[in-house]
MARBADO-435947 format. One record per residue (C-alpha): residue number from 0; residue in three letters; x, y negated, z negated. Coordinates in nm, 3 decimals, padded with zeros to 5 digits. Example, Ala and Ser with C-alpha at 12.3 -4.5 7.8 and 13.67 -1.06 7.14 Angstrom:
// MARBADO-435947
<node num="0" residuo="ALA" c1="01.230" c2="00.450" c3="-00.780"/>
<node num="1" residuo="SER" c1="01.367" c2="00.106" c3="-00.714"/>
***
This chain:
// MARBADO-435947
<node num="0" residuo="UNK" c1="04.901" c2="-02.525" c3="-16.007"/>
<node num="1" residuo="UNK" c1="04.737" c2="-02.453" c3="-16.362"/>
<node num="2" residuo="UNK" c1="04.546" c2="-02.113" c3="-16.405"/>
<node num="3" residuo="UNK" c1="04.134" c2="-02.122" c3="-16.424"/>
<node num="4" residuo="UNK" c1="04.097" c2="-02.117" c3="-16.757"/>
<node num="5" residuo="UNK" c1="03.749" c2="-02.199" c3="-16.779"/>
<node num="6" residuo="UNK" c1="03.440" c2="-02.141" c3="-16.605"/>
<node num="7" residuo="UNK" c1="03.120" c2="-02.331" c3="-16.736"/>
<node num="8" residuo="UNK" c1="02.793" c2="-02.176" c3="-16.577"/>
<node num="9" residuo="UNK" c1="02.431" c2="-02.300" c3="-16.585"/>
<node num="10" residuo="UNK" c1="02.197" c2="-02.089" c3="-16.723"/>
<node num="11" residuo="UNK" c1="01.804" c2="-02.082" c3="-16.479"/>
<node num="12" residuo="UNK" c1="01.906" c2="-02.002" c3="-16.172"/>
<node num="13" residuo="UNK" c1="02.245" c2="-01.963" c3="-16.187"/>
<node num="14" residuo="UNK" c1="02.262" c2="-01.706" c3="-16.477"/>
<node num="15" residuo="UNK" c1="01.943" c2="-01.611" c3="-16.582"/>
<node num="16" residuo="UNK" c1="01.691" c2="-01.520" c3="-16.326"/>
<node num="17" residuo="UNK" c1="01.434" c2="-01.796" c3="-16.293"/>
<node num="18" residuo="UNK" c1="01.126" c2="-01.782" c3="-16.047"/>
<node num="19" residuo="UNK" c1="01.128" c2="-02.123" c3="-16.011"/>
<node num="20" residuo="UNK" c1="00.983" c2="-02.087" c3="-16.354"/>
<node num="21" residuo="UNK" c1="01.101" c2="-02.439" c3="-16.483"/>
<node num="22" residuo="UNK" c1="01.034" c2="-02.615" c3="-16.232"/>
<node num="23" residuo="UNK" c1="00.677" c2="-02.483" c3="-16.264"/>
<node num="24" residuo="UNK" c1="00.649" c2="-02.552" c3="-16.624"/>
<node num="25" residuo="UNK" c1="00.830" c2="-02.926" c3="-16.536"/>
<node num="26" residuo="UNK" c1="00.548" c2="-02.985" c3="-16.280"/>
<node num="27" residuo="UNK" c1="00.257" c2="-02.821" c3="-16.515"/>
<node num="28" residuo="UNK" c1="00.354" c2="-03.045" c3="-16.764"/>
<node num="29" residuo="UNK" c1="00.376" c2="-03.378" c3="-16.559"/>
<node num="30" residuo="UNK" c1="-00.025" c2="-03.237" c3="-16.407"/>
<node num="31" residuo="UNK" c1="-00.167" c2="-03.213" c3="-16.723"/>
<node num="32" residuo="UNK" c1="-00.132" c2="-03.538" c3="-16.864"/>
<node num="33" residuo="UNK" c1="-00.186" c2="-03.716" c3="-16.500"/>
<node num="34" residuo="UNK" c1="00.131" c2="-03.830" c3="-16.325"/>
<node num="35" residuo="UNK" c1="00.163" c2="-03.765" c3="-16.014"/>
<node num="36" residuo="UNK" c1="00.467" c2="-03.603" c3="-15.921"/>
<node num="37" residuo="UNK" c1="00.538" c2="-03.236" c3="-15.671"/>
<node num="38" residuo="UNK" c1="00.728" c2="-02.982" c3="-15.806"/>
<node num="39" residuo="UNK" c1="00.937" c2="-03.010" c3="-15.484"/>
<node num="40" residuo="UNK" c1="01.044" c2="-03.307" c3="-15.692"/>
<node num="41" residuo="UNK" c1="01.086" c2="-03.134" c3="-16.033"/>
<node num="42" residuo="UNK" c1="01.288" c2="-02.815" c3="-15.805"/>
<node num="43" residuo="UNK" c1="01.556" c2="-03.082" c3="-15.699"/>
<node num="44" residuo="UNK" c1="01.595" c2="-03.213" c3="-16.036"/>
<node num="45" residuo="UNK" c1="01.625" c2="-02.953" c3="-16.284"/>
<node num="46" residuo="UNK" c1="01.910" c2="-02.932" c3="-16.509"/>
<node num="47" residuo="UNK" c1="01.895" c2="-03.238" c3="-16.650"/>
<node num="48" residuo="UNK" c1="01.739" c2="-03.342" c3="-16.973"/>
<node num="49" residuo="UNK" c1="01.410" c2="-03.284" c3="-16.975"/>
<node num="50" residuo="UNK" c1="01.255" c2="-03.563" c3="-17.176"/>
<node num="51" residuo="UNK" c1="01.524" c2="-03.802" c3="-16.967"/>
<node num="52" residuo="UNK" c1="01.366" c2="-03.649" c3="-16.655"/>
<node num="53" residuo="UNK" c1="00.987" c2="-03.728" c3="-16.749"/>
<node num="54" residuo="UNK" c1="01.092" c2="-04.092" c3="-16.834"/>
<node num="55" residuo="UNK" c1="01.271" c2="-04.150" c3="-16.550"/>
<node num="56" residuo="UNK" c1="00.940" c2="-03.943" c3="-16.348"/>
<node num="57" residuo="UNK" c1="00.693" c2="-04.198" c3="-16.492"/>
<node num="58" residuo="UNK" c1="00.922" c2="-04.498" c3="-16.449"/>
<node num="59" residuo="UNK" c1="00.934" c2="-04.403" c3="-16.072"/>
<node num="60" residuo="UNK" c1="00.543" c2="-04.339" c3="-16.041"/>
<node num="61" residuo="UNK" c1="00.487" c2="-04.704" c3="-16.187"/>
<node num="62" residuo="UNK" c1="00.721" c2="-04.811" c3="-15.891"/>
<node num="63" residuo="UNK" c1="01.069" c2="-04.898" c3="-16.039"/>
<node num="64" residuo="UNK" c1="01.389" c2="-04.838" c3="-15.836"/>
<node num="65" residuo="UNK" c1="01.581" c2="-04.580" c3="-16.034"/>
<node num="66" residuo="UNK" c1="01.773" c2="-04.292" c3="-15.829"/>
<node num="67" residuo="UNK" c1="01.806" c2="-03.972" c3="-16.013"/>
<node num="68" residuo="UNK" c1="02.221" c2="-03.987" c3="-15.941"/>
<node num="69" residuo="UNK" c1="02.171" c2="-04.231" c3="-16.248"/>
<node num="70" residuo="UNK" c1="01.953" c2="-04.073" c3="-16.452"/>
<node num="71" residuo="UNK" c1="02.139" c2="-04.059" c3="-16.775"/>
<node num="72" residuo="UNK" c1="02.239" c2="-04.451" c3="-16.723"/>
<node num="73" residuo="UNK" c1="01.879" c2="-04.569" c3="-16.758"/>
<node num="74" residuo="UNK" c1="01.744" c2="-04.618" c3="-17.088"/>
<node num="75" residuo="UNK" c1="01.288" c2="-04.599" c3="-17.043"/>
<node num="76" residuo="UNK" c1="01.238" c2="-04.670" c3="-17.423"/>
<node num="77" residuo="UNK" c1="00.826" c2="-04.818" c3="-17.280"/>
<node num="78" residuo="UNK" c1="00.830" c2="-04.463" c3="-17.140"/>
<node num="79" residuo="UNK" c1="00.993" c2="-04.254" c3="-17.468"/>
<node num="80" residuo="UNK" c1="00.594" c2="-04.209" c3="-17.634"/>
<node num="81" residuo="UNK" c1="00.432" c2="-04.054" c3="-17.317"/>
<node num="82" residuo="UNK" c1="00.722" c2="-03.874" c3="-17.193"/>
<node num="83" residuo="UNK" c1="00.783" c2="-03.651" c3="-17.525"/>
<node num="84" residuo="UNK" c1="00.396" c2="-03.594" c3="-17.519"/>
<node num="85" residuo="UNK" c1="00.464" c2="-03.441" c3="-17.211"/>
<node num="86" residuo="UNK" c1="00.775" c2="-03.289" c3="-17.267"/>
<node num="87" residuo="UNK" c1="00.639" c2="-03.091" c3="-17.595"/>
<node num="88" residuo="UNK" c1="00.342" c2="-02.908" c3="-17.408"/>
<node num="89" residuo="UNK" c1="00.633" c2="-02.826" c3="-17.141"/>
<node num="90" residuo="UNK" c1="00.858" c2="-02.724" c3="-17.416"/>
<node num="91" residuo="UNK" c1="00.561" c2="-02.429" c3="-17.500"/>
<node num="92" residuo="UNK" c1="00.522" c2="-02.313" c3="-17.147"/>
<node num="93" residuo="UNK" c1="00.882" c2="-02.281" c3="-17.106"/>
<node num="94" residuo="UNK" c1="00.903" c2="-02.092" c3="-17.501"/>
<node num="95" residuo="UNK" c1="00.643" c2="-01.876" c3="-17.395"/>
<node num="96" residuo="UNK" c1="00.793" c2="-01.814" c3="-17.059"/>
<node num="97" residuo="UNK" c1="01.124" c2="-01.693" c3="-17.202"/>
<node num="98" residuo="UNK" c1="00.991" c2="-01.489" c3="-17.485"/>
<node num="99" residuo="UNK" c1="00.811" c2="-01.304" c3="-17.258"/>
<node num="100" residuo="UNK" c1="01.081" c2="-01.247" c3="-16.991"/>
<node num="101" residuo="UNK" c1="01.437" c2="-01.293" c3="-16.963"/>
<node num="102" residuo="UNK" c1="01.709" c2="-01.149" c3="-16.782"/>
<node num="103" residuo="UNK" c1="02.053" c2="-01.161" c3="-16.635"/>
<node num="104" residuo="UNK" c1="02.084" c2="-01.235" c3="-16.279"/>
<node num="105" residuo="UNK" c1="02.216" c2="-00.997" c3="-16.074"/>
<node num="106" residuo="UNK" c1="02.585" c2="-00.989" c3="-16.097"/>
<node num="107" residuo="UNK" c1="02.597" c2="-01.275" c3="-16.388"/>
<node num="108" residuo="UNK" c1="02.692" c2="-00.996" c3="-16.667"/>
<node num="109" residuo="UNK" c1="02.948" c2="-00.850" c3="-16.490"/>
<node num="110" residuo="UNK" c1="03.079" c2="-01.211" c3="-16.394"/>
<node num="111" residuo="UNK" c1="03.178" c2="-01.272" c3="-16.695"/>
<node num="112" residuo="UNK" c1="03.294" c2="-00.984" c3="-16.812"/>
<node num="113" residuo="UNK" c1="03.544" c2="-01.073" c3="-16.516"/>
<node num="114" residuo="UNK" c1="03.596" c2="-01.417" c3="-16.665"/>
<node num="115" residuo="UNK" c1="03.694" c2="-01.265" c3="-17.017"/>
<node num="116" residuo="UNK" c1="03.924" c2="-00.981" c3="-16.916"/>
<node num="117" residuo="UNK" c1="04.111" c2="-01.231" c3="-16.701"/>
<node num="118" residuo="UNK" c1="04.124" c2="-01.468" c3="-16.958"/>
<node num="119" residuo="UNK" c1="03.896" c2="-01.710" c3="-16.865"/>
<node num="120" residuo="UNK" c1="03.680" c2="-01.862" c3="-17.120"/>
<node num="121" residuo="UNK" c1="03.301" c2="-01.858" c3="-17.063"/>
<node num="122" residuo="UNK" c1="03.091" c2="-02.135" c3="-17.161"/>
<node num="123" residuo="UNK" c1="02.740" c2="-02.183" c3="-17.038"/>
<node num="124" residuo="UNK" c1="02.553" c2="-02.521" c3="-17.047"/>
<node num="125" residuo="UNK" c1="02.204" c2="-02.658" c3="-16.979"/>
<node num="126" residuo="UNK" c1="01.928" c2="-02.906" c3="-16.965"/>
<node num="127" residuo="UNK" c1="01.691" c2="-02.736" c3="-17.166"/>
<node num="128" residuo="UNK" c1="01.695" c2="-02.812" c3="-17.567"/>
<node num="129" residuo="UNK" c1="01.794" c2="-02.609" c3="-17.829"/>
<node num="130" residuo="UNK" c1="01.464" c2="-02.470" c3="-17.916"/>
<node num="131" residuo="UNK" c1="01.470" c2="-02.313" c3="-17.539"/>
<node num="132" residuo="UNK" c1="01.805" c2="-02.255" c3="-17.528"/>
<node num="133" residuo="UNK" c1="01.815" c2="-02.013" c3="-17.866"/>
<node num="134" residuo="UNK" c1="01.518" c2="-01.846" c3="-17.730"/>
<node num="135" residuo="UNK" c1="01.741" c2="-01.751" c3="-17.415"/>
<node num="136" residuo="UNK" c1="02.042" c2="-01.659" c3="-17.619"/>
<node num="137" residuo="UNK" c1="01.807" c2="-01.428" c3="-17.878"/>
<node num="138" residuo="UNK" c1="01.700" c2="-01.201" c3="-17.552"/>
<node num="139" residuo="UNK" c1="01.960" c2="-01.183" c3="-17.378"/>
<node num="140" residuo="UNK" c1="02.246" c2="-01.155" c3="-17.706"/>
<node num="141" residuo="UNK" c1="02.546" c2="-01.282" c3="-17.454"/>
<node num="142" residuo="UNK" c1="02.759" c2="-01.405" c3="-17.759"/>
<node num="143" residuo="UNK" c1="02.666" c2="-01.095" c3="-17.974"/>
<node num="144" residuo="UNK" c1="02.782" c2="-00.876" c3="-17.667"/>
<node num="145" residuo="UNK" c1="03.142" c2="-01.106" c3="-17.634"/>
<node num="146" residuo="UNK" c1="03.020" c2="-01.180" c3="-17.298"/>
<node num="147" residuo="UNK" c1="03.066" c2="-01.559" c3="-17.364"/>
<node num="148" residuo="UNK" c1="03.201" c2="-01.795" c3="-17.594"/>
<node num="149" residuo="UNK" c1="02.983" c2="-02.041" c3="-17.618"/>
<node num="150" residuo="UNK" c1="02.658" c2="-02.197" c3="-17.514"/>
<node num="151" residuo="UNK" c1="02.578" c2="-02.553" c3="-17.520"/>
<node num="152" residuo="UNK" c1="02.270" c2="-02.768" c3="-17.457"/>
<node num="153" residuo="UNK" c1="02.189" c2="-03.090" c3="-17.433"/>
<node num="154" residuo="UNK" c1="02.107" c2="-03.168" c3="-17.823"/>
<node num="155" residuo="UNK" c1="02.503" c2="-03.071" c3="-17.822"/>
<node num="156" residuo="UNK" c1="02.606" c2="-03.371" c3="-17.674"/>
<node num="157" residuo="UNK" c1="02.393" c2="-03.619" c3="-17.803"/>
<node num="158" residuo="UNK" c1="02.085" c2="-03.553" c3="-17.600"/>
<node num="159" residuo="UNK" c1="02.270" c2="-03.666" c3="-17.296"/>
<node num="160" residuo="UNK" c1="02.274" c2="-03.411" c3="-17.054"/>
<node num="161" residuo="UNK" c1="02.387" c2="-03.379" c3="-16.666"/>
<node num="162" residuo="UNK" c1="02.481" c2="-03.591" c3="-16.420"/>
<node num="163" residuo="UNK" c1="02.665" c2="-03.694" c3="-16.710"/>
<node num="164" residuo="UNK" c1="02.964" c2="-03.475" c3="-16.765"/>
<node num="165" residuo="UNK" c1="03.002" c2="-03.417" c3="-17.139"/>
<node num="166" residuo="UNK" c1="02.886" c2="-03.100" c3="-17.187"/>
<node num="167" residuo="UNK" c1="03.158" c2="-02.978" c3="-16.999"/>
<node num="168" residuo="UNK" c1="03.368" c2="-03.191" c3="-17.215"/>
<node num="169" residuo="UNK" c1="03.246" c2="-03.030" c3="-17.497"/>
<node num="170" residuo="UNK" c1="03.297" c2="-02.718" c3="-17.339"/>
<node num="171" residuo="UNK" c1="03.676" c2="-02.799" c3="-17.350"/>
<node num="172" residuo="UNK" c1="03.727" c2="-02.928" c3="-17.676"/>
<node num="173" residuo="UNK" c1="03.543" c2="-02.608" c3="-17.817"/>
<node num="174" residuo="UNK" c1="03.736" c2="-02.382" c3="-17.621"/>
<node num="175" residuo="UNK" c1="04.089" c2="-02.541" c3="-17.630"/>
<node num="176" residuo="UNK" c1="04.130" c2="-02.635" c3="-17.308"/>
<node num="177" residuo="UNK" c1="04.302" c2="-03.006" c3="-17.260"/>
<node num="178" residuo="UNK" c1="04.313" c2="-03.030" c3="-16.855"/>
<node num="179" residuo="UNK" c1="04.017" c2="-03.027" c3="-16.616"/>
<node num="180" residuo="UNK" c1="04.273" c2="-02.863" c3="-16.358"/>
<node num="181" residuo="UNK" c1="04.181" c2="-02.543" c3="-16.519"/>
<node num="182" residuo="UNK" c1="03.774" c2="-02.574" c3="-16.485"/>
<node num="183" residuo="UNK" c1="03.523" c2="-02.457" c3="-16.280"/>
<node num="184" residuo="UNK" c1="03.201" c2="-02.523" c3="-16.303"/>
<node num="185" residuo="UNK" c1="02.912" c2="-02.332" c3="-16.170"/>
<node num="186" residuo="UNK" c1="02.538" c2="-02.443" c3="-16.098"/>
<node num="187" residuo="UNK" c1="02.243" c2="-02.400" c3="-15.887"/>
<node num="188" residuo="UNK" c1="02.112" c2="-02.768" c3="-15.893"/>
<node num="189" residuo="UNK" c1="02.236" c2="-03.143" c3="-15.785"/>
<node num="190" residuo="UNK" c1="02.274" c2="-03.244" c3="-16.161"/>
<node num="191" residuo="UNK" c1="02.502" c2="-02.925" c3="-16.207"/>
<node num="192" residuo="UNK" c1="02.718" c2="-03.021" c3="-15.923"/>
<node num="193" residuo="UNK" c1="02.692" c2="-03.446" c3="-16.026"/>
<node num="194" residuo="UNK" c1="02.831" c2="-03.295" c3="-16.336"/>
<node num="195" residuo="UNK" c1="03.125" c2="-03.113" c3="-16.218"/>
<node num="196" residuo="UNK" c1="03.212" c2="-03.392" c3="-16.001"/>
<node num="197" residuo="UNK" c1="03.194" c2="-03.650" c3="-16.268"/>
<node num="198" residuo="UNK" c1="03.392" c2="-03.438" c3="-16.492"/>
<node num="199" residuo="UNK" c1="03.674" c2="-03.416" c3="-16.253"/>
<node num="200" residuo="UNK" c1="03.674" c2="-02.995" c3="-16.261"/>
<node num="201" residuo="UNK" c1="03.893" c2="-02.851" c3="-16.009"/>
<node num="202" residuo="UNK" c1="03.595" c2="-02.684" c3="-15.888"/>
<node num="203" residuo="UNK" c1="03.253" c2="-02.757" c3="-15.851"/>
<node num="204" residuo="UNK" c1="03.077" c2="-02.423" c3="-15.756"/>
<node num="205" residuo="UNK" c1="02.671" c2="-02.455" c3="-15.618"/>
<node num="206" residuo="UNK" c1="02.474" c2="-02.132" c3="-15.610"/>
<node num="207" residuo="UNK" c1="02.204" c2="-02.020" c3="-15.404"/>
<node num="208" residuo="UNK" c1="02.049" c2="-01.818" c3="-15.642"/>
<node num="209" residuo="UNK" c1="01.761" c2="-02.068" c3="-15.813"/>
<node num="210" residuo="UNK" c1="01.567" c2="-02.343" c3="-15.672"/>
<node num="211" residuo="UNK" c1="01.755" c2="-02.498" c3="-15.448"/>
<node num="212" residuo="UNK" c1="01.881" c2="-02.429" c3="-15.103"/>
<node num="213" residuo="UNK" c1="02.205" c2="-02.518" c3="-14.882"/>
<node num="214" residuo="UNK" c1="02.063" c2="-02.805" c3="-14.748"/>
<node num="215" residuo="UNK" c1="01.988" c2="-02.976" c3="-15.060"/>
<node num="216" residuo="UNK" c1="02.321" c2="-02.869" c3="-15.259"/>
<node num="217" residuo="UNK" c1="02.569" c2="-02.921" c3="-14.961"/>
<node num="218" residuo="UNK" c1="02.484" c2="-03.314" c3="-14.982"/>
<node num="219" residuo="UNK" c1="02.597" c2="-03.351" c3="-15.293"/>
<node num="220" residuo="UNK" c1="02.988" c2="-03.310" c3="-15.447"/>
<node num="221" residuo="UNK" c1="03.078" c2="-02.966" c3="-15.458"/>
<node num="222" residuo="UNK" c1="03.420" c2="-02.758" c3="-15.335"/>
<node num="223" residuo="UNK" c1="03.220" c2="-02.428" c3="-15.253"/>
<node num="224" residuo="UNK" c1="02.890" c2="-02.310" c3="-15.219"/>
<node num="225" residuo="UNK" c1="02.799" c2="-01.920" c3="-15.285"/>
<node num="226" residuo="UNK" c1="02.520" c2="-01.706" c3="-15.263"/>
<node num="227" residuo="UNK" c1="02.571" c2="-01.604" c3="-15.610"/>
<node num="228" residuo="UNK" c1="02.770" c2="-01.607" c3="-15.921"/>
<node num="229" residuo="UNK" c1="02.817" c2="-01.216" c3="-15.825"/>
<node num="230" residuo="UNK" c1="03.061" c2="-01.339" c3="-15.563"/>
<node num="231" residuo="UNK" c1="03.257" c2="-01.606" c3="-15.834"/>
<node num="232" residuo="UNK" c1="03.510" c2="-01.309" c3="-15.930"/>
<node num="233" residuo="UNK" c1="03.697" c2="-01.261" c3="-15.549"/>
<node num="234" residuo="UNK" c1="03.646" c2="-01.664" c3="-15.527"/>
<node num="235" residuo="UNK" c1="03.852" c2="-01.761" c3="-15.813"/>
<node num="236" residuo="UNK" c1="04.114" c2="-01.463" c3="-15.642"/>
<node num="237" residuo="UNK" c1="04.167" c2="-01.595" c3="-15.374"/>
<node num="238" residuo="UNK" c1="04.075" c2="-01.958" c3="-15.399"/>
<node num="239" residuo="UNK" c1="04.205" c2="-02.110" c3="-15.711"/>
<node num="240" residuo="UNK" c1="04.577" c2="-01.946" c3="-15.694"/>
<node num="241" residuo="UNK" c1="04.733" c2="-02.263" c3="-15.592"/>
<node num="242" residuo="UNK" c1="04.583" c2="-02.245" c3="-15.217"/>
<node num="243" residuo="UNK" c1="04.417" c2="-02.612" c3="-15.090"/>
<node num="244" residuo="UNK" c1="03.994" c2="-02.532" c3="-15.152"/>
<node num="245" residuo="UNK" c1="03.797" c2="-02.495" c3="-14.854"/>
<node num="246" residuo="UNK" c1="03.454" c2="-02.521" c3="-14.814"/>
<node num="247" residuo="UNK" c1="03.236" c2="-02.123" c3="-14.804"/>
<node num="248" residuo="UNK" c1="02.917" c2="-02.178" c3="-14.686"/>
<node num="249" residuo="UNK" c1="02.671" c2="-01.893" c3="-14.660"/>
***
């Protein structure tokens, strides 16, 4: 069986250490301008784009059917107006949020220093826009430092982010790699893991390190759940060498 030869990793709450911090900014966002949705909401649905997410928010708070397993197959074009209105006061909490603080989780550094001396490329990916995403990459200089290779948002792919899987696509055609057999990827939230699973990757890794716990990430595709990408190095040892994947639940 083909070598890992690529890990993709999320960035809040997989990567870089969160506080539930986007999921607060989601939910402040979606308060101040009146709809009415919980952050538990907002906590079980982050990683996806986020003007997608407040369209398909106030589509579902005027009543339609939409699932969120879906999200980037709905089109709310009588929702676009209001929901970058929102999503640009959110975008300035989350700015502000970053530029104040931003670090590493615990283990993610020396992750992928792991990843690189084993000849894995490392690619991370998110939900949040470039303007977020470069204010990330500025603190915490992981391409500067050769720590990874790349790292992709949604405005890299067209705006269309997770469930979808193109980002990981991307992810592949930047990095030279032509089989899915050879990627992992690695998230904290249901869109990460959709995304994995829609891609095909030979592993689709959920951590318990950001918003979400066991019992929401175990209903959703995944071939392993960790506490932490700390714990990603001995996985890919002893669990992608050709061995059938079982489940690790912690």
């Amino acid at each position: 069986m083909e070598k890992i030869s690529l890990a993709v990793f999320d960035l809040s709450g997989t990567t870089v250490s969160d506080d539930n911090a986007v999921a607060k900014c989601l939910y402040e966002g979606a308060k101040h301008f009146g709809l009415k949705t919980p952050i538990e909401d907002f906590e079980k649905t982050i990683g996806t784009n986020k003007i997608r997410l407040y369209e398909f928010m106030i589509a579902r708070d005027r009543g339609e059917d939409v699932q969120i397993e879906n999200l980037e197959q709905y089109r709310f074009l009588r929702y676009h107006e209001k929901a970058m209105e929102i999503f640009r006061y959110y975008s300035i909490l989350m700015i502000n949020h970053y530029r104040k603080e931003v670090k590493a989780i615990p283990g993610a550094e020396e992750t992928f220093r792991w990843c690189r001396d084993n000849e894995i490329k490392v690619v991370t990916d998110t939900g949040f826009h470039k303007d977020v995403n470069n204010a990330i990459m500025e603190r915490l200089q992981w391409k500067e430092r050769g720590l990874i290779d790349l790292a992709l948002d949604v405005e890299d792919t067209a705006e269309i982010g997770r469930p979808a899987p193109y980002m990981i696509f991307k992810a592949m055609l930047m990095t030279g790699v032509q089989s899915v057999h050879e990627v992992i990827k690695i998230g904290d939230t249901p869109a990460d893991l959709l995304s994995g699973y829609n891609a095909g990757c030979r592993g689709n890794i959920g951590v318990l390190s950001g918003a979400n716990r066991l019992e929401t990430l175990q209903i959703y595709p995944h071939t392993h759940i960790i506490k932490s990408v700390a714990e990603l190095p001995s996985l890919i040892s002893t669990e992608f060498n050709g061995l059938p994947h079982k489940l690790i639940i912690v």
